[in-house]
N, C-alpha and C positions, 0 to 999 in steps of 0.2 A: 435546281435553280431556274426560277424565271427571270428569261432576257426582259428588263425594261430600259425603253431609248427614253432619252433626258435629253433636251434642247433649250437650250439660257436666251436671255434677252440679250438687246443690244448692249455692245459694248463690255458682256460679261464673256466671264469664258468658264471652263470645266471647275475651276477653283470657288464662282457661288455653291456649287454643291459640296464643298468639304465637309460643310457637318450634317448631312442627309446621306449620303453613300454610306459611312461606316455602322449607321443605327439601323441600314433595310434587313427587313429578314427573307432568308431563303430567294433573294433578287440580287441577280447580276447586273447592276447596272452600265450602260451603255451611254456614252455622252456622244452627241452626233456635232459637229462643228461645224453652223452654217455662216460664220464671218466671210468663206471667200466668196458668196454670192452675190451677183449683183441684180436678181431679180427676187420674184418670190417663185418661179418657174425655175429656176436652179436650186434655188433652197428643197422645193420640191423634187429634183431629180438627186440632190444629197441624198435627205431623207431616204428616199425607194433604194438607193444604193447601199447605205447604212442596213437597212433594220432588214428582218426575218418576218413575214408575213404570217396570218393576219398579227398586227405589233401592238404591244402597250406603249403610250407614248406619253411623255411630262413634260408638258411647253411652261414655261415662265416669261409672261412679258412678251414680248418680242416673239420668243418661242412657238410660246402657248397659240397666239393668233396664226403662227405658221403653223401648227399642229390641225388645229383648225382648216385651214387653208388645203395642204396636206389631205384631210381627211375628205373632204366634200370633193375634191379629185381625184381621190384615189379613196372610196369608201369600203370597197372590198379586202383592202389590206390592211387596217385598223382594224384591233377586237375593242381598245379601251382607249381614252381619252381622260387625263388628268390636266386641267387646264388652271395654270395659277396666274393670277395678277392682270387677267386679259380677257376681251371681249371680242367680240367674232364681225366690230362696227370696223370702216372702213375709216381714214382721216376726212377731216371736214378742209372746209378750203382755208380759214382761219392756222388749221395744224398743217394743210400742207404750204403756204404761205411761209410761215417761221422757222420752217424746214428749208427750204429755198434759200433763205436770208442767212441761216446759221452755214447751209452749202457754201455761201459765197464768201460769207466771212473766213470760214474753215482753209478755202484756196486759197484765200488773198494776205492771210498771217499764220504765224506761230501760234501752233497748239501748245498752250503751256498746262496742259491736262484740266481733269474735272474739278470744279470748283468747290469749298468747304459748301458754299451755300447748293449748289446744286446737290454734293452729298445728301447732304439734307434735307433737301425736296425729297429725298427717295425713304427716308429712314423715319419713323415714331419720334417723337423728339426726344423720351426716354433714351433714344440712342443716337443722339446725335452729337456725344462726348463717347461712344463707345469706338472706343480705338482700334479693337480688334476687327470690328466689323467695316471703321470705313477704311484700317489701311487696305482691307481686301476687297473695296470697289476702287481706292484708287491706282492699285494694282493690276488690277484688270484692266481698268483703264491704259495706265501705261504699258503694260503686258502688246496691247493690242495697237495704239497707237493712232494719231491722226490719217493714215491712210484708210484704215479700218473704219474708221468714224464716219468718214466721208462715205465712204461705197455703205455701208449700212442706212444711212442717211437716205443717200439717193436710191438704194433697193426697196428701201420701203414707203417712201413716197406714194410708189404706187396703190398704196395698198388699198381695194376695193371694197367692201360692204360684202361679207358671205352671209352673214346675220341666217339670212332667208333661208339659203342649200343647208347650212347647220339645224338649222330646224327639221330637216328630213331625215337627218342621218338616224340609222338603228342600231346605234352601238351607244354603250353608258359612256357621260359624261361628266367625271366630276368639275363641278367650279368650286374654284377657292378664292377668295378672296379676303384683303385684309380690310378692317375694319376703320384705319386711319391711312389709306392708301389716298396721297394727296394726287397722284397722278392715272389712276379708273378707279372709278365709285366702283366702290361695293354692292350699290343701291342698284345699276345701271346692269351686274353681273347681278344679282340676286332673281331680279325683275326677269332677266333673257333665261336664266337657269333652268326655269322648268317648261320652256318650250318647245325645246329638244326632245325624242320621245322618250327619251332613255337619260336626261340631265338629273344631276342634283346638285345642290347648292352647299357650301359651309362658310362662317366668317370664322375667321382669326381673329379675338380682339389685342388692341392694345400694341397691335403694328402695324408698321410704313407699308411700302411696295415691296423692299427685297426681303419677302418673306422666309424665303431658302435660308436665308443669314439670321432675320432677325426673330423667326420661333421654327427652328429645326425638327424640335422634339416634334412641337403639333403637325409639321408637316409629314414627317417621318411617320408617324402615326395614322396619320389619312390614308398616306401610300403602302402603307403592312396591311390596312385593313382592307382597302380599296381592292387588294389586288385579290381578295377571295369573294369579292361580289361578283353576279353573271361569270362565273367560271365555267362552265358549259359554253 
């Protein structure tokens, strides 16, 4: 059994992966939990503490960018990279702006949890009546809570433009992306994909952002195959 580490996006927790864990083959999967951080410099010293070197590593969203993040500072201890829903750009002043505003709202009232419409935003519209899948982001959500939201928030704030050092790294890169992801182009991951030396590229059609939720099988599928690429 091959160890592979798995790291969710904001505000998720081990529970986006329920129906990707029971379908991997021959992979042990590892979920690494970086909620109690409040930089991306901790997030990084989880990471290193988590995994068994050199690591296969599965960022989703939030994840993925720390995976990312992760790898161009520590390039020696990464063999493989599977990166979903995420791009290796840093916040513009626009995003970190609305981030600030949401910060200050978040202190100053009651978290009364994630919204139908924000659900929303994250899912294909095909599935934005599917009950299974948003009780399990709003679960997560309250799982984790306004404390969590906050410090997630402001850890990533900072988050810088690696764009560039990822373009050096020598180790395979898959990008995944979904095809109807209202919140990163597909376009924007397709475009960066092959300029990695070692990147490739695949869309998902026909889904939102939470890809892990909303087409398991094809993800699941990527990740069996992926993991006998550059096996040397």
């Amino acid at each position: 059994m091959q160890k592979v580490y798995f790291i969710s996006g904001t505000m998720c927790t081990v529970d986006l992966w329920q129906f990707v864990f029971p379908k991997l083959e021959n992979i042990l999967p590892i979920y690494i939990d970086i909620t109690s951080a409040k930089s991306f410099d901790e997030i990084n010293k989880i990471i290193l503490t988590e995994i068994e070197e050199p690591a296969v590593i599965v960022g989703f969203s939030l994840g993925g960018f720390s995976a990312l993040n992760f790898a161009v500072h520590n390039p020696d201890k990464v063999k493989k990279l599977i990166i979903i829903a995420a791009n290796a750009n840093g916040l513009n002043d626009k995003e970190i702006q609305l981030r600030k505003s949401t910060i200050n709202f978040l202190e100053n009232h009651t978290y009364k949890g994630v919204s139908k419409a924000r659900v929303q935003q994250f899912l294909h519209p095909e599935n934005h009546q599917n009950e299974k899948i948003t009780t399990i982001i709003k679960k997560m959500d309250t799982d984790l809570g306004k404390e969590v939201l906050i410090r997630q928030l402001k850890a990533t704030s900072t988050r810088i433009d690696v764009s560039e050092r990822v373009k050096t790294l020598n180790v395979p890169i898959q990008f995944i992306a979904a095809e109807n992801d209202a919140l990163v182009s597909a376009t924007d991951i397709k475009e960066f994909a092959n300029k990695p030396k070692k990147g490739k590229y695949i869309r998902i059609k026909n889904c939102g952002h939470m890809i892990p939720l909303e087409k398991p099988e094809a993800l699941t599928l990527i990740i069996n195959s992926y993991r006998y690429l550059y096996s040397k």
